[in-house]
N, C-alpha and C positions, 0 to 999 in steps of 0.2 A: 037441663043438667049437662048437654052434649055441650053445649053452646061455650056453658062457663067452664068447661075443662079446656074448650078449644081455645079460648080465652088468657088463660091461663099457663097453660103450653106458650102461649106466644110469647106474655110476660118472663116467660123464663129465659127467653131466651136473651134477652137483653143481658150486658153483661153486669155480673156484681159491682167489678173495681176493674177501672184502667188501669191500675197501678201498676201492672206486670208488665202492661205493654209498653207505660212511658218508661219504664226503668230499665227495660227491653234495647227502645230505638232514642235515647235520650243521647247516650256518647257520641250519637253521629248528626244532629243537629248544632247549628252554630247562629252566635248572633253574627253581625254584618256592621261594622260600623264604614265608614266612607270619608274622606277628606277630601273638598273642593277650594279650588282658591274661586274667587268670584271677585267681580268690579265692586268698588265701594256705594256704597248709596246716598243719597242726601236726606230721605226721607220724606214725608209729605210736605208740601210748601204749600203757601196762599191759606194756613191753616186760619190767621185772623188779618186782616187787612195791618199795614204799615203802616209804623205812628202809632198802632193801638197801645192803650197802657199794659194789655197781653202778651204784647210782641215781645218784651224779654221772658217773662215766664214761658213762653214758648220755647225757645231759641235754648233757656236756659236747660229744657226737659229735652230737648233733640239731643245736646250733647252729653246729657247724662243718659242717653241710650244710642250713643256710637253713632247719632244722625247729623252731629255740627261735621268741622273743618275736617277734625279726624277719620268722619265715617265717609271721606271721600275719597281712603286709602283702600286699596284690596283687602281683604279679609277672606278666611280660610271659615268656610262654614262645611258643619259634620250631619251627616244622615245616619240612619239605622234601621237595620232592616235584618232578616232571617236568610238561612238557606240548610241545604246539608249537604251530607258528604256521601257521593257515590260509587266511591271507588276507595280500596286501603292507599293508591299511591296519591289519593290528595285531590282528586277532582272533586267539586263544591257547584253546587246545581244552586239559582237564585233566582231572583227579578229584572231585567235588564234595569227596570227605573229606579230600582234600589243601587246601582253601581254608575248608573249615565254620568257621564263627565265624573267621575274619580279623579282623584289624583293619587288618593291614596286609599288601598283596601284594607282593614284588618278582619281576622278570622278569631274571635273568641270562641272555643270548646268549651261544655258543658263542665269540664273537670277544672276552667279557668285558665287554661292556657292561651295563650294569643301567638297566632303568625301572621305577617304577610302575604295576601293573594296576589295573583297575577291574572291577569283577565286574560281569559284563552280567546271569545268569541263570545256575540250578544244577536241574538233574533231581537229586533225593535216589533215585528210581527204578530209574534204569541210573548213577547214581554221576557222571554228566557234569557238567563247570561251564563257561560259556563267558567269557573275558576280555577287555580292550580295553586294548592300550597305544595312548600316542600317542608317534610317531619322527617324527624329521627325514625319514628318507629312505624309501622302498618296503622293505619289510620279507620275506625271503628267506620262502616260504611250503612247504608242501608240500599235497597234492590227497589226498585219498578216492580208492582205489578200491573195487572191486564185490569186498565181501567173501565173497558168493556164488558168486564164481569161483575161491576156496582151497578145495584137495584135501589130505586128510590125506595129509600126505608130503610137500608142499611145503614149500621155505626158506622161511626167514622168517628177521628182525632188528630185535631187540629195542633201542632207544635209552633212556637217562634219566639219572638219578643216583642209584643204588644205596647205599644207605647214608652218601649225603652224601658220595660219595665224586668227584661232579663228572661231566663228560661221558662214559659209556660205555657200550659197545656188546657185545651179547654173539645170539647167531645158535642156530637148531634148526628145527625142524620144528612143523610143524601137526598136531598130535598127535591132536587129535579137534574136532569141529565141531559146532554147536548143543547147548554143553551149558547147561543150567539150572539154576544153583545156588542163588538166594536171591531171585531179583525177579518181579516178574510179567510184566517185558517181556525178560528176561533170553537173550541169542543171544551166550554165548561162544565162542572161540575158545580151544581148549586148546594149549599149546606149551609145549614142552622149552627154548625158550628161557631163560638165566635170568632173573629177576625176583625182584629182595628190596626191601624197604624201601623208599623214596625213589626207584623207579622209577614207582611210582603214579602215572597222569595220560601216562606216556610215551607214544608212536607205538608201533607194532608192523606193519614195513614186511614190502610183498611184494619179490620179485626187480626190478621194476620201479619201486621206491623211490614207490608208492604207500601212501598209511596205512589198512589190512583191520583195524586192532582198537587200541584205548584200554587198556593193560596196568593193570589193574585190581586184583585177586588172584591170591593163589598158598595152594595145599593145602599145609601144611607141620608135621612135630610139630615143630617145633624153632624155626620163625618166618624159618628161613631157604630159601633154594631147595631142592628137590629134583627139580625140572625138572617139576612139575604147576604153571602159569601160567595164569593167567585173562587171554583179552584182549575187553571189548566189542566185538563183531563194526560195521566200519564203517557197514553198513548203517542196523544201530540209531543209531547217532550222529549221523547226517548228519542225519536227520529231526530229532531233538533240537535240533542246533545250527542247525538251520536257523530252528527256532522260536522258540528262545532270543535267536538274532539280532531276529528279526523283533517279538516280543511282548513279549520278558524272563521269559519262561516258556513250559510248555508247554502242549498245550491237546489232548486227548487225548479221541477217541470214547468216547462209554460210552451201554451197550445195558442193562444195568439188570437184571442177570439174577443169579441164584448158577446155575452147571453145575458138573457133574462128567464125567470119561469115562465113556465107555459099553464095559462089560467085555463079554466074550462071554456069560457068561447072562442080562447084562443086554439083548444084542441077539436071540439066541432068544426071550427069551420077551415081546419088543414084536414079534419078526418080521422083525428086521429085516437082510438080507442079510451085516453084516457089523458088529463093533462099532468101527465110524466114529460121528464126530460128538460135539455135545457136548449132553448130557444138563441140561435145565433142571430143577433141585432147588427152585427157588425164582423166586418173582418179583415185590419189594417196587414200591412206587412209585414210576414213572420211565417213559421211552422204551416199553421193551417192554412194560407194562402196557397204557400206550395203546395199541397195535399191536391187545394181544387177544390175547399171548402166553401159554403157562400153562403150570403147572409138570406135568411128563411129557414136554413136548416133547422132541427130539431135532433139535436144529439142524445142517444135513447143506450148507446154503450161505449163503454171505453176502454181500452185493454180487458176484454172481457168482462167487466161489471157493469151491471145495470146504473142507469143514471134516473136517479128520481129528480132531481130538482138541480138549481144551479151554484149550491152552497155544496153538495154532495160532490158535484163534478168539480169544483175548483180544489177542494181536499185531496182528491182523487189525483187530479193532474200534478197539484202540488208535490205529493209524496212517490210523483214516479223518476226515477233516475233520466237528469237530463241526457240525452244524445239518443235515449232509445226511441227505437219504432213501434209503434204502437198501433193499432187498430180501433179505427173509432166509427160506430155503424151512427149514421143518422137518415133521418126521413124526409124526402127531398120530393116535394110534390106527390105526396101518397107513396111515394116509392122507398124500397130502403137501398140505400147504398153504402158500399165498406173505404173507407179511406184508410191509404196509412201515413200516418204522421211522425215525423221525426221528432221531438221535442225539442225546444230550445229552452236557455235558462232564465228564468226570470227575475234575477234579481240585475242580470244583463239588461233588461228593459228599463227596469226602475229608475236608472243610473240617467236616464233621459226625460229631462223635465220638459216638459208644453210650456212654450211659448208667453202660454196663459200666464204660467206659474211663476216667471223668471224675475219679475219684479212684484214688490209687495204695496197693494194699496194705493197705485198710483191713478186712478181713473175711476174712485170713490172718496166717500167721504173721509176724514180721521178718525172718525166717534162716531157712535149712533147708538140709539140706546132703543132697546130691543128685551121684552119680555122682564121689564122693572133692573135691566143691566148695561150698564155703560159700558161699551166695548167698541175697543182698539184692534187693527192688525197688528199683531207683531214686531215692529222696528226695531234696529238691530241696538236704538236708547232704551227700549223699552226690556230689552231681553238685557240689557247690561243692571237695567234698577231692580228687574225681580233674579236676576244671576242667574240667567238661564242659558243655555248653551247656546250659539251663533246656529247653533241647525232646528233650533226647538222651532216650529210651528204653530199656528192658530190663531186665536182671538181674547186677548186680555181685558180683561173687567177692570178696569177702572174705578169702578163706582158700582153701586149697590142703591137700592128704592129702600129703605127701612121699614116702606109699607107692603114691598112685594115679597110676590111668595117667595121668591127667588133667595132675598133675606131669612125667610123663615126656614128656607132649607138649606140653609149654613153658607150660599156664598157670597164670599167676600171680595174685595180689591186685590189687586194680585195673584188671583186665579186666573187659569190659562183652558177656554174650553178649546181642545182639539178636536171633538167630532159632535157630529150632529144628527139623530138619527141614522145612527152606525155608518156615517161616512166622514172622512174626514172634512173640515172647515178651514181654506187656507185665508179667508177674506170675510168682510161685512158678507158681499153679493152671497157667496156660498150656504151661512150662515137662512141669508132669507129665504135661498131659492130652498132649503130644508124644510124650513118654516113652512111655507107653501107647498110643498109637495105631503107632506105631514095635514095639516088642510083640506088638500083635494083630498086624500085616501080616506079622508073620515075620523081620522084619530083627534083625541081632545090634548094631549099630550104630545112634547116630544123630546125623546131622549139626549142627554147629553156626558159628553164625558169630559170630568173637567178634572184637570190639577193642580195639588198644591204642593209646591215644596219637591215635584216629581212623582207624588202619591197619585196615586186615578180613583176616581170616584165618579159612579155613577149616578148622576141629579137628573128624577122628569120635573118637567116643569109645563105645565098647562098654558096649550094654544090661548085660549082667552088673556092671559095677561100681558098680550102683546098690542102696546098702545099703539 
């Protein structure tokens, strides 16, 4: 009897009806539509051999879908996507890949008004863009809360425009918490909430119609919901948009190090109680050079926070104001020692590509087909046929196995995979050396992040169906 009272208590708590709350934070949600101009296309060629009695019926259907002489003219192609509004004087919180390469941004309100945004600033990082319209009147806004105070199991509700299909709302739980799928600052929020398409950029509210996450990706072989939802946890946001506001970018600590974790025989046999910490592999010129730091160290604090691992410390370094000094204790042959460290900025570094990076493709194959998928590097023809921006990265699909799995979980030609096993893929070699490392670690699977259209979608596809 105690059991089914306690039981029952719990059921209660669920809520009756969202309808208080969408009707609550609905005036400061907005769809997102986008205007790009993009190079013309020709469309697929070689579709039947020349001289076939096909060859006009083909030719005839290319130009009845803008693929003949015509479709070799520029065309303005439109996206759609979600955001809201976080301020009354007009700032609009969204996706970065919901706005990349704009030309033109419109802002639809929930009452049907439309304006013109202006792109203030876009993290490509954690996916955030921040916006400015200008309105006659105070603009119905919605607040951040403290995304560090959601419990998996909590409600939650999901707003946006799903498939172009306009204002809606859809509700679930918080499914899992701090998960890390493809970035280096990356603090998801997992939810059963739905999310497909054209929710990108949405709020993702708590019971208290505060915004705990940026609805960003969803895991799907099909491309459409199956209740795995990615939401950027608020926390990370706020600092972003704070920045973006203030600078027009962001401007993010950097300590100058390459680490790794530190596994358990890694901590036996340095001695060291426990494997905490992160393990400096390297240490080019920069900040911690100066300092006097060296590669063996084991970094165990940082401006006074403990450091469990090496995804902890780079959030950590991330979110400290460049130019301060810092204090960083690490363990240096059994021993501990305190360094201080000035910080430097890191998107300073970024801005310095390797050598490696400078040319595309030139010292591999064109195509290779890899796990039932035909893939290309990048070229700057190939990024003109799928209209992708001159800075877009990775590896395009080509072609598709009809028998592999790859097919059966939704991709197609003209998908673009950027990462691989949560690293980025500038090349074929990149690509394999994933594959193989994915391999030796034991895994049957390996993760990838692929796009269409500018949409990210997370596809596993199983080590074994790599011919």
């Amino acid at each position: 009897m105690i059991v089914s009272q306690s039981l029952m208590a719990q059921a209660q708590s669920a809520p009756d009806s969202f309808s208080g709350l969408a009707e609550r934070v609905s005036p400061s949600v907005v769809n997102i539509t986008t205007s790009t101009m993009v190079a013309g296309r020709t469309g697929p060629q070689g579709i039947v051999p020349e001289g076939s009695p096909f060859e006009d019926f083909f030719r005839e259907f290319q130009d009845r879908n803008g693929n003949g002489p015509e479709g070799d003219r520029p065309r303005r192609s439109s996206a759609l996507g979600s955001g809201f509004v976080v301020s009354e004087d007009g700032y609009i919180v969204t996706n970065n890949h919901v706005i990349e390469g704009a030309d033109e941004i419109t802002i639809e309100f929930f009452s049907g008004k439309e304006l013109d945004a202006k792109l203030v600033g876009t993290d490509p990082n954690t996916d955030i863009a921040l916006l400015k319209v200008d309105a006659d009147e105070p603009l119905p806004f919605v607040k951040f809360g403290n995304s560090d105070d959601s419990k998996v199991g909590d409600w939650v509700m999901a707003m946006g425009n799903p498939l172009g299909q306009g204002f809606s709302v859809s509700a679930g739980i918080v499914s899992a918490r701090n998960r890390a799928l493809s970035g280096t600052y990356d603090d998801y929020i997992q939810t059963d909430a739905a999310i497909n398409r054209g929710n990108s950029g949405g709020p993702l509210f708590n019971m208290n119609g505060d915004v705990i996450g940026v609805n960003t990706a969803i895991l799907s072989p099909n491309g459409g919901s199956i209740g795995i939802g990615f939401s950027m946890a608020s926390n990370v946001v706020t600092k972003v948009v704070d920045q973006l506001k203030q600078y027009g970018e962001t401007r993010r600590g950097w300590l100058g190090v390459r680490i790794q974790d530190v596994t358990p025989d890694m901590a036996e046999a340095l001695g060291l109680d426990s494997a905490e910490g992160a393990m400096v592999s390297d240490v080019p010129d920069g900040p911690a050079k100066d300092a006097g730091m060296k590669a063996g160290d084991v970094i165990v604090s940082f401006d006074g926070k403990s450091v469990s691992d090496t995804r902890q410390l780079v959030r950590i370094v991330g979110n400290t104001e460049v130019g301060k000094s810092v204090r960083v204790v690490v363990n240096r042959n059994g021993n501990t020692e305190t360094l201080l460290v000035t910080l430097g900025r890191r998107e300073e570094t970024e801005t310095a590509v390797p050598a490696s990076q400078q040319q595309e493709g030139t010292e591999e194959p064109a195509t290779k087909d890899l796990m039932g998928l035909t893939l290309s590097p990048l070229t700057a023809e190939l990024r003109s046929e799928l209209g992708l921006q001159d800075s877009a990265k990775g590896l395009a699909v080509t072609d598709v196995d009809p028998a592999a799995e790859a097919y059966e979980k939704g991709l197609r030609a003209g998908d673009v995979i950027t990462e691989a096993g949560q690293t980025e893929v500038l090349s074929l070699n990149d690509l394999e050396d994933r594959i193989t490392e994915a391999k030796d670690a034991g895994r049957k699977s390996i993760l990838l992040l692929v796009r269409r259209g500018g949409d990210p979608r997370f596809v596993a596809l199983s080590l074994d169906t790599d011919e």
